[in-house]
N, C-alpha and C positions, 0 to 999 in steps of 0.2 A: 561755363561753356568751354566748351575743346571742340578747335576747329583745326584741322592741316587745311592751309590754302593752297588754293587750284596753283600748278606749275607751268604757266601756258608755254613754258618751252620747251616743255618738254618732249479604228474601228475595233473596236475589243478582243482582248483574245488572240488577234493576230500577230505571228511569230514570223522571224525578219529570216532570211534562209542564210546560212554562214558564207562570207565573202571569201574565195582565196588572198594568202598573203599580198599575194604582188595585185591581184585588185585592189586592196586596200590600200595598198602603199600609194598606186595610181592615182587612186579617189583621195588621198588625204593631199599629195601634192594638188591635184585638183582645186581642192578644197582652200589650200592656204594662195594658190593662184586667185582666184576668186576674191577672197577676203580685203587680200592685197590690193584690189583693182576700187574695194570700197574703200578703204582707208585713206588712197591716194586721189579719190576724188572729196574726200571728205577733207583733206588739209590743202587743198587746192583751194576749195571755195572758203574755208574757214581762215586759212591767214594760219592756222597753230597746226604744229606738227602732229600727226597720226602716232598713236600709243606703240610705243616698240620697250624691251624690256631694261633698256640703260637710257629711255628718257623717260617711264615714268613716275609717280608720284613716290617720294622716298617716303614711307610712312613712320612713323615711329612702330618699333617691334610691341609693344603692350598695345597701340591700336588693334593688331591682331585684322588688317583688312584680307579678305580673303579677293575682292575683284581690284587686281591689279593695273587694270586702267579707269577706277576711281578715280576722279580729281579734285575731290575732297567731301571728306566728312565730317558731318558736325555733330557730335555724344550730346548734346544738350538733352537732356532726361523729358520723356514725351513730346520733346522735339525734334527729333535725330531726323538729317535728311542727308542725301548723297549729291552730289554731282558728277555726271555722267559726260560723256561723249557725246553728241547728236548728232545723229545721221540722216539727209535728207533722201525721200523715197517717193514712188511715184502711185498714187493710185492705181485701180483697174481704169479709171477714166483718164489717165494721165496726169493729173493735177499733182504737187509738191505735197509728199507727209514728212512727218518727222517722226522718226524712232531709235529707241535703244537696242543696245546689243551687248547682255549678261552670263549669256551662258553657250556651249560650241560642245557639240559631243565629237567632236578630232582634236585630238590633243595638242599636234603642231597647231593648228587654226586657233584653240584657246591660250597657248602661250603665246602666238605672235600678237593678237587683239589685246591680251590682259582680259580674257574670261574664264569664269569657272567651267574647268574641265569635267563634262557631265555626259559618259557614257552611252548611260541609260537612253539618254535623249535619242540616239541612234533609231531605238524601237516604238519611234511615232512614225518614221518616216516609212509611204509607202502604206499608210493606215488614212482612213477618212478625216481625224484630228488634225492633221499637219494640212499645209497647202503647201505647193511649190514657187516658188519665185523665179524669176529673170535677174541677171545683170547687164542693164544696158548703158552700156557706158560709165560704168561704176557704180550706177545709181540701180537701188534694188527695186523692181518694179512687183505689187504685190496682187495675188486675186483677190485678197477679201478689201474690205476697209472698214472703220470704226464711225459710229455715231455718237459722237462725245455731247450733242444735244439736249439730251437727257436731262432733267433737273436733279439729281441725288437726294433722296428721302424718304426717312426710315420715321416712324412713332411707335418707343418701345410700348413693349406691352404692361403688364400691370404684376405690381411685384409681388413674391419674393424675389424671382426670377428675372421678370421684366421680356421672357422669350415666351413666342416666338413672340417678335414686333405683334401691333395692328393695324400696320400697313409699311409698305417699303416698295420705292422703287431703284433697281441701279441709276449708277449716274453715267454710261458708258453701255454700248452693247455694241459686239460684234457681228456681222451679217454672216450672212451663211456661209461664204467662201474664208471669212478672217478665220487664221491662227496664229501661234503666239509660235509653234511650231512650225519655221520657215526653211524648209528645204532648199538648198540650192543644185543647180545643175547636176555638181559630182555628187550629189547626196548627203553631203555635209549639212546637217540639223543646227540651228543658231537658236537661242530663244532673243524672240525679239518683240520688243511692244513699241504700236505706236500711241506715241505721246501728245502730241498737235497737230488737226487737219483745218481744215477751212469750215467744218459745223464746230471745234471747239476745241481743249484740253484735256487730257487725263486729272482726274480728281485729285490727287496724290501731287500733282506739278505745285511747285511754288513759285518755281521760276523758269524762265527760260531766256537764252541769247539763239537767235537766229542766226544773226553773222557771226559772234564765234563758235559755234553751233557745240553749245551748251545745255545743259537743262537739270535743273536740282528736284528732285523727289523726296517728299516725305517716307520715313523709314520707322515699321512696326518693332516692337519687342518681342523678347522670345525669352524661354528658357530652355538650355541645352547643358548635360552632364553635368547638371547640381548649381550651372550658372546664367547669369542674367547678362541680359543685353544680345543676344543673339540680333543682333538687325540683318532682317530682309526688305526686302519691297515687293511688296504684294502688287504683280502686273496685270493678271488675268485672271478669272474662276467660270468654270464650267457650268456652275449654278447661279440663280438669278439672287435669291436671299442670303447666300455666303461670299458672293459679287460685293451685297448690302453691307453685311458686316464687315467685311478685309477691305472695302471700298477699294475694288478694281474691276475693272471692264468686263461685263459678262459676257463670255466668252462661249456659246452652245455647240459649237465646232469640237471646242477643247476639251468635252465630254467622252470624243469616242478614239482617245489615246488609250493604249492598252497600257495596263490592267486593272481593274480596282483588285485591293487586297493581296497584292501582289508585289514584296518591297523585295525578295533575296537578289544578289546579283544576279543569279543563274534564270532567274523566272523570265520570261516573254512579255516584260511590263515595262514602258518610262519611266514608270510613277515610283514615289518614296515614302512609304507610311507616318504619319505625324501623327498626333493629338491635341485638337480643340477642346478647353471643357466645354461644356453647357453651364452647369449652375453656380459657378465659385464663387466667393467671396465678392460683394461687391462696395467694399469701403475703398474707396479710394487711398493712394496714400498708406496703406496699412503696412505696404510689403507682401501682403497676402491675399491682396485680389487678384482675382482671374477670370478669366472666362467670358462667354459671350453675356452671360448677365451682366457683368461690369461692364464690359463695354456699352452695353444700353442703357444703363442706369446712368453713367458717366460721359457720355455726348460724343461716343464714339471713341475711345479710350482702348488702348493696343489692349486686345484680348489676352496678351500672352501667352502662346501656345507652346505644345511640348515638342522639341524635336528631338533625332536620333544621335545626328552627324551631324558634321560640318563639310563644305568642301574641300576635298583633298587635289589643289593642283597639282603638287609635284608625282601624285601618283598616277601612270600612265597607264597602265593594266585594265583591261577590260571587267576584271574585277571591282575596281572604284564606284562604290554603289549610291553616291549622291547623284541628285536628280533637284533642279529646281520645282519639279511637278507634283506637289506634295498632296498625296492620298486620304483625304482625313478621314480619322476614325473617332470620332468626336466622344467624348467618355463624360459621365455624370456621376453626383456625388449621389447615393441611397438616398430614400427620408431616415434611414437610422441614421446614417454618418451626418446627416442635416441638424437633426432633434439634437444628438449628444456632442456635436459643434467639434466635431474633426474636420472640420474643413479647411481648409489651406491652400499654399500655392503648391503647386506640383511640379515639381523642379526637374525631372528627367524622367524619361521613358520608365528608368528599371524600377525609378520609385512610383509611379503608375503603375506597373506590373507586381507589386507587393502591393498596394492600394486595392487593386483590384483580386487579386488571392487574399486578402481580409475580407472581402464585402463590403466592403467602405464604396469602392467606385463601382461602375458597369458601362453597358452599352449605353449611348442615349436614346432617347427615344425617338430620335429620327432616325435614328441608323436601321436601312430595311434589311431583311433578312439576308443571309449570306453565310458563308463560311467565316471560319473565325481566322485571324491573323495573329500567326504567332510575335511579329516581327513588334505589333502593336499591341503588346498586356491580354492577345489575343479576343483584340475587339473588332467589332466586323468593318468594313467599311459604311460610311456616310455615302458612298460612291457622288462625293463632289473632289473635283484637282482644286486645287491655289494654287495655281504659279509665283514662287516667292524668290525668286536668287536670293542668294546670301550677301550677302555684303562684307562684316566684321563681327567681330564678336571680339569686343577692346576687354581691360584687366580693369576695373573701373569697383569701387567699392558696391556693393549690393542697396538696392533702393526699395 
C-alpha cells in the first residue's frame, strides 16, 4: 500500500455564442470571487485551511496526482481511494448536503481550488443538463437533490459474457432538477457531486468526517497511452445500467449536455470520447481482463476502460480538450477475434483503433445508430456521459 497522508494544515446540439475578451476576463474574476466565498466558509466551519497552491498536498512527482487539492491517495491495487475536500450545501428545501468539487472550466477558479482545468465544461452551461446554483453566504444552494435511498443491485447475466446483467438497479438517482453541472452566477461551470444527504451516501464513500469536512472515495482503474492505473472516480452517469456498472448516481438531467460523438476541441460538445469494452477477458488477475464482462463476473471489479488524455492543468488555452464527461463509445471483441483467442486488454485509444482496422474489434451492440467518431477508433457513440475526474495516474509497475 502507498498512501501520502492528508496535510490538515495545509440540451444537445446546442452551441454557447463566443464571449468578448473583457466579458470573459469580468466573468472569470467573477467566478474566482465566488469560489473564494466557498472556500472561506468551508475552513471557517471545518477548523483546516481552504486548498490554496503553497499549502497543498506535496505529492510525490511518480504519484503523478493530477487534482491538486487531493488530500490523499491511496495506490492499494483494487483498492485505490481519494480523499477530498467537503463542502457543505444546501438543498432546494434548505436542509445541509455535502459535496465534492473536481473540476472548474475558468482556469484561475481551477488553480485557486486545486481543480482540473476543463474547458469544455463551459459548453453545458445555458443547456438543459447543467442547473444553476446560488451562493448564499458561502454556502452553495442547489435545485436538484439526490436520492441516495436506493439499495444498489445488479445479477450478472449468464456467461460467456455475463452482459447485459438479469436485472440491476442504481444505487443513487438524481431528480429532475440535479446536475453534476453546477453553474454559478458569473457562469463559471464546477463539476460537483453530492456525496451525503439526509436519505443516505454516495456508493463510492468509504468514509466521511463532517467537522473536518472530509470525505474518501473509492477510485476505478483505467488504461491510458499504453499505461495502467489511470484513477478516476466515477461521480454521475446519464444512464440507468452504466450508473449500475461504474456504480455512480444516475444522473437523467446529465443526458442532455451537448454532444454525443463529439470529442475535437473545436466541436460544440462538453463531452470527451472514451472506450468501455463489452466482452474482454474475464479472469481476474490475468493482467488481461477487461471489460464490463469482468466486471460482472468478478463482483464488480474496475472494468478498465480506455481513455485518450489526461488532465492538462498548466495548459490555459481554450484548446485543452479534457473534459471530466466522458462520451462512451463502448467497442467489442468479434466472435472471430473470440474463437481464435486475440483477446486481450486494450491499453490505449490508438491500439483500439488498429484493433478495430483488423476486424478484431467493432461497435457494440448497444451502440445505436449514429455517425461514426473519428476521435474514438471511429466508433459511434453509446450516447451514455460518466462523469469521471481524473485523479492520478502514479509510475507504479503494471498489474
Amino acid at each position: 500500500m502507498r498512501t501520502t497522508p492528508i496535510l490538515l494544515g495545509a440540451l444537445l446540439g446546442t452551441a454557447l455564442h463566443s464571449t468578448p475578451a473583457l466579458a470573459q476576463g469580468s466573468n472569470s474574476r467573477a467566478g474566482a470571487s465566488e469560489v473564494a466565498t466557498l472556500q472561506a466558509a468551508t475552513a471557517r466551519e471545518s477548523g483546516r485551511p481552504a486548498y490554496s497552491p503553497s499549502s497543498g498536498v506535496k505529492f510525490k512527482k511518480s504519484d503523478n496526482v493530477f487534482l491538486k487539492s487531493a488530500l490523499a491517495v491511496d495506490f492499494t491495487y483494487r483498492a485505490a481511494t481519494v480523499t477530498l475536500p467537503l463542502f457543505r450545501g444546501l438543498s432546494p428545501t434548505g436542509g445541509n448536503v455535502y459535496y465534492i468539487v473536481t473540476d472548474a472550466s475558468d482556469y484561475a477558479v481551477a488553480r485557486a481550488m486545486g481543480l482540473n482545468y476543463a474547458p469544455k465544461m463551459a459548453k453545458a452551461a445555458g443547456t438543459p443538463g447543467a442547473q444553476d446554483v446560488m451562493i448564499e453566504n458561502g454556502v452553495m444552494r442547489f435545485k436538484g437533490n439526490v436520492d441516495f435511498s436506493p439499495e444498489y443491485q445488479v445479477t450478472p447475466g449468464d456467461g460467456p459474457t455475463y452482459f447485459p446483467p438479469k436485472s440491476f438497479k442504481p444505487g443513487a438517482v438524481g431528480d429532475a432538477q440535479w446536475s453534476s453541472m453546477a453553474v454559478l452566477p458569473s457562469g463559471t461551470v464546477l463539476n460537483v457531486q453530492m456525496v451525503q444527504n439526509d436519505s443516505g451516501a454516495h456508493d463510492r464513500l468509504k468514509s466521511i468526517d463532517l467537522q473536518r469536512r472530509t470525505v474518501t472515495m473509492s477510485l476505478l482503474d483505467g488504461m491510458h497511452n499504453g499505461k495502467q492505473y489511470y484513477y478516476h472516480l466515477v461521480t454521475d452517469v446519464s444512464a440507468d445500467l452504466p450508473a449500475v456498472l461504474e456504480k455512480g448516481v444516475f444522473t437523467p438531467r446529465l443526458a442532455m449536455v451537448p454532444a454525443y460523438g463529439k470529442s475535437r476541441p473545436g466541436d460544440a460538445s462538453a463531452l470527451l470520447g472514451f472506450s468501455p469494452v463489452l466482452n474482454g477477458r474475464t479472469d481476474e488477475g490475468s493482467g488481461k481482463d477487461q471489460g464490463f464482462s469482468t466486471s460482472l463476473r468478478n463482483g464488480g471489479i474496475d472494468p478498465i476502460n480506455v481513455f485518450p488524455i489526461p488532465p492538462r492543468n498548466t495548459d490555459a488555452s481554450q484548446s485543452n480538450n479534457y473534459s471530466p464527461l466522458w462520451d462512451a463509445h463502448v467497442s467489442m471483441w468479434t466472435p472471430a477475434a473470440v474463437s481464435s483467442g486475440k483477446v486481450k486488454r486494450v491499453a490505449s485509444l490508438g491500439e483500439l483503433g488498429q484493433l478495430v482496422r483488423a476486424g478484431h474489434m467493432t461497435d457494440a451492440s448497444i451502440n445505436p445508430p449514429g455517425a461514426a467518431n473519428s476521435y474514438v477508433a471511429n466508433l459511434r457513440s453509446t450516447q451514455a456521459i460518466i462523469n469521471c475526474p481524473v485523479i492520478a495516474q502514479p509510475n507504479l509497475p503494471p498489474r
